[in-house]
C-alpha positions as CSV (number, residue, x, y, z in Angstrom):
1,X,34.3,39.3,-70.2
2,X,33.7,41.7,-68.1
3,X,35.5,40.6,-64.5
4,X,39.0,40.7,-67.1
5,X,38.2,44.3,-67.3
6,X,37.5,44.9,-63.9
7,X,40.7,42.9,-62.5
8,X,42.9,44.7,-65.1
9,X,41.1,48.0,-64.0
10,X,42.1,46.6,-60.5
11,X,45.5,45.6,-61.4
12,X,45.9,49.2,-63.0
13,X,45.2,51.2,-59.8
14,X,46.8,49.1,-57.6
15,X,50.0,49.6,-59.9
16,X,49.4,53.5,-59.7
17,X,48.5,53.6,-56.0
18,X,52.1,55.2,-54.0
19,X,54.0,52.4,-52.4
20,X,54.7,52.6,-49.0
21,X,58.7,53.6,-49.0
22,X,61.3,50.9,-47.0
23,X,61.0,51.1,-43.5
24,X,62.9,53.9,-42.1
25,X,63.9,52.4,-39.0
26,X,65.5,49.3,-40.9
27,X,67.2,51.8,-43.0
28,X,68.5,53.9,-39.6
29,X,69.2,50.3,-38.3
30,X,71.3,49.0,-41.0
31,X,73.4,52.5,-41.4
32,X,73.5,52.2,-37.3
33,X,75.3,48.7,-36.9
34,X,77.8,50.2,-40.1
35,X,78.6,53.0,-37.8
36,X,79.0,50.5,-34.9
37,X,81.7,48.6,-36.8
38,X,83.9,51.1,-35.9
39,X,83.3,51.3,-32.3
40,X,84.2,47.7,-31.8
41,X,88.1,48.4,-31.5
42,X,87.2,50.6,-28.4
43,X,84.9,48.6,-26.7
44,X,87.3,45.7,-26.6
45,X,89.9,48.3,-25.2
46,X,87.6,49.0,-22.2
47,X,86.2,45.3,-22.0
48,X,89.8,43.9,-21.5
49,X,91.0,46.4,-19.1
50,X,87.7,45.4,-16.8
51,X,88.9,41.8,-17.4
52,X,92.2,42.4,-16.6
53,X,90.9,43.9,-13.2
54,X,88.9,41.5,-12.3
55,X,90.7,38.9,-12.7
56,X,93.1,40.2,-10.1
57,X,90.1,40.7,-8.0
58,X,91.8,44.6,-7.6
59,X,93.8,43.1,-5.2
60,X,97.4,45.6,-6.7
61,X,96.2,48.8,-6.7
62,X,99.3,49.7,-8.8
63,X,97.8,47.1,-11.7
64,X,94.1,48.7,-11.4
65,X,95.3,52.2,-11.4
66,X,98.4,51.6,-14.3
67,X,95.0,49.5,-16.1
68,X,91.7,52.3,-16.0
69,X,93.3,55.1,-15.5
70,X,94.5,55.2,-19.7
71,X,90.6,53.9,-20.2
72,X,89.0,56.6,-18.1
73,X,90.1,59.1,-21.0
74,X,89.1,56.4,-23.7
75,X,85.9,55.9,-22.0
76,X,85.3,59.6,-21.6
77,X,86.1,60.3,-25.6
78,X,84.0,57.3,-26.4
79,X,81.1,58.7,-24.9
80,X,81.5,61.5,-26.9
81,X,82.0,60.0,-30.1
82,X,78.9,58.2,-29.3
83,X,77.5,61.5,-28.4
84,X,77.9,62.7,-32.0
85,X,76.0,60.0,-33.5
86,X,72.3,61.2,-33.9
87,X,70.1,58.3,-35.7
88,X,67.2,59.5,-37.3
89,X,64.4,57.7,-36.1
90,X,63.1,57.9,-32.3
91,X,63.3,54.3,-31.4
92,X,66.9,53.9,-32.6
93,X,67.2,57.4,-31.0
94,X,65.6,55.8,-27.8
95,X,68.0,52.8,-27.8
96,X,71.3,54.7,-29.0
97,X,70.8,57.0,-26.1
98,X,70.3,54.1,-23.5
99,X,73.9,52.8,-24.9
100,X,75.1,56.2,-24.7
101,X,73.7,56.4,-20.6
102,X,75.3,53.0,-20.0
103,X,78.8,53.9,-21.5
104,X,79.0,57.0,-19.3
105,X,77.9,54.9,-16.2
106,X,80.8,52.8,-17.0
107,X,83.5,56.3,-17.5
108,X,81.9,57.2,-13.9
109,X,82.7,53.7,-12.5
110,X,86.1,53.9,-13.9
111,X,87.0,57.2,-12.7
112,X,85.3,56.0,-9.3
113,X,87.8,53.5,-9.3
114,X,90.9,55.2,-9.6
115,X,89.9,57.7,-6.9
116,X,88.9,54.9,-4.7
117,X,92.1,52.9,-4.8
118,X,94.3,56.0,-5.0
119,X,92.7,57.1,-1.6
120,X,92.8,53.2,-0.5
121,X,89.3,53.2,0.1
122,X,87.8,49.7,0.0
123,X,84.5,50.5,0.8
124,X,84.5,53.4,-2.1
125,X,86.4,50.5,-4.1
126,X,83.6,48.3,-3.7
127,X,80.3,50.8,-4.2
128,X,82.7,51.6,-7.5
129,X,82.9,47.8,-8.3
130,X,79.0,48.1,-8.0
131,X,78.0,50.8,-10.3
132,X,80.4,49.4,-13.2
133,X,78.5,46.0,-12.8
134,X,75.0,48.3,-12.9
135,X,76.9,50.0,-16.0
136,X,77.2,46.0,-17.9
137,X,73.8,45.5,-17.2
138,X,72.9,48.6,-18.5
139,X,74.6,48.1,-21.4
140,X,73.2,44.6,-21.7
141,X,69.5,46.0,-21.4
142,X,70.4,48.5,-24.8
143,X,71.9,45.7,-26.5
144,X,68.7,43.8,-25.8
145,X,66.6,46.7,-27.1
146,X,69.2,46.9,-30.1
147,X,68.3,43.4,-30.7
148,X,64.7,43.4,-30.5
149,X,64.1,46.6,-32.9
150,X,66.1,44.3,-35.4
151,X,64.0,41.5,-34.9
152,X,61.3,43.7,-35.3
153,X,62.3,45.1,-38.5
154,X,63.2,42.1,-39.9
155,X,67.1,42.7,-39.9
156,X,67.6,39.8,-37.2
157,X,65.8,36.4,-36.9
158,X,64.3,35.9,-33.7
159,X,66.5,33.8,-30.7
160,X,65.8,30.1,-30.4
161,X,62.9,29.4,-27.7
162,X,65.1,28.0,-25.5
163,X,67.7,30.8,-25.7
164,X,67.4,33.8,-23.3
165,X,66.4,36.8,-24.5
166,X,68.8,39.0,-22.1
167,X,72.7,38.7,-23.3
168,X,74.2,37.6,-20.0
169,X,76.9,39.9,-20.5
170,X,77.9,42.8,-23.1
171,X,79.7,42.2,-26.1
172,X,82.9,42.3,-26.1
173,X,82.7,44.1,-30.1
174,X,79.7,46.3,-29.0
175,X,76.4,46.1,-31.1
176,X,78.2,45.2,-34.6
177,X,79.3,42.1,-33.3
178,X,76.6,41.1,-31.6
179,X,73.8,42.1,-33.5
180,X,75.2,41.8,-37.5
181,X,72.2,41.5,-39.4
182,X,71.2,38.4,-41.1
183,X,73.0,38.3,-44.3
184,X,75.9,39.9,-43.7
């Protein structure tokens, strides 16, 4: 018969036709929140001396300054192991370097900190307060955009309807914790 022919002639070229290789992104992605394991330890460093802060509302400036002033230099060397992370494809690239911005903003706001409390300026205190809080919701915004290039590569299922689409705060384990693919 001759439509056997033509589907097995079909069959035969689709067979020989180049497959389109795995997404590269996904690939960048997966190798990404590997890397990001490792910067979990860190992040919960810096996370706990904000909490720790905050909770005492900077009221000892003894406590604030004997709390940041060890995770100004672990900020700083964070940055700059984040620095030396280049992931290959541009919209990872896009999002790692938006983490990258917002981890600085928060070394900044830490060192603005200690310089504020050290000259026992409030008002300094208090703009410093402010640009760490613009540094979480900067970080919050790349873990967002972390997120959605995973849902969009298929490496994370999509949030409930009725869950918000913004973290409300950053991880306290950075993007491995928060954004472990499905599956593992």
């Amino acid at each position: 018969m001759p439509w056997t022919f033509f589907f097995s002639l079909f069959l035969l070229l689709l067979s020989a036709c180049p497959r389109p290789e795995a997404d590269p992104t996904k690939a960048d992605l997966t190798q990404y929140i590997e890397t990001a394991r490792s910067w979990a330890k860190t992040e919960l460093q810096i996370n706990a001396a904000i909490a720790k802060v905050r909770e005492d509302q900077f009221v000892h400036d003894d406590l604030v300054i004997s709390t940041l002033r060890p995770i100004v230099d672990v900020s700083q060397k964070y940055v700059q192991q984040l620095e030396s992370h280049h992931p290959r494809t541009p919209p990872l690239r896009n999002v790692h370097l938006e983490y990258i911005e917002a981890w600085r903003a928060h070394y900044l706001a830490f060192s603005g900190m200690i310089d504020a409390v050290e000259k026992k300026d409030y008002i300094q205190l208090a703009k410093a307060n402010d640009e760490l809080l613009a540094a979480q919701n900067a970080l919050a915004d790349a873990l967002t955009d972390l997120s959605r290039l995973m849902q969009e590569t298929g490496l994370r299922s999509a949030p409930p309807s009725n869950q918000q689409s913004r973290p409300s705060a950053p991880s306290p384990g950075g993007p491995a914790s928060q954004m472990a693919p499905k599956g593992m």
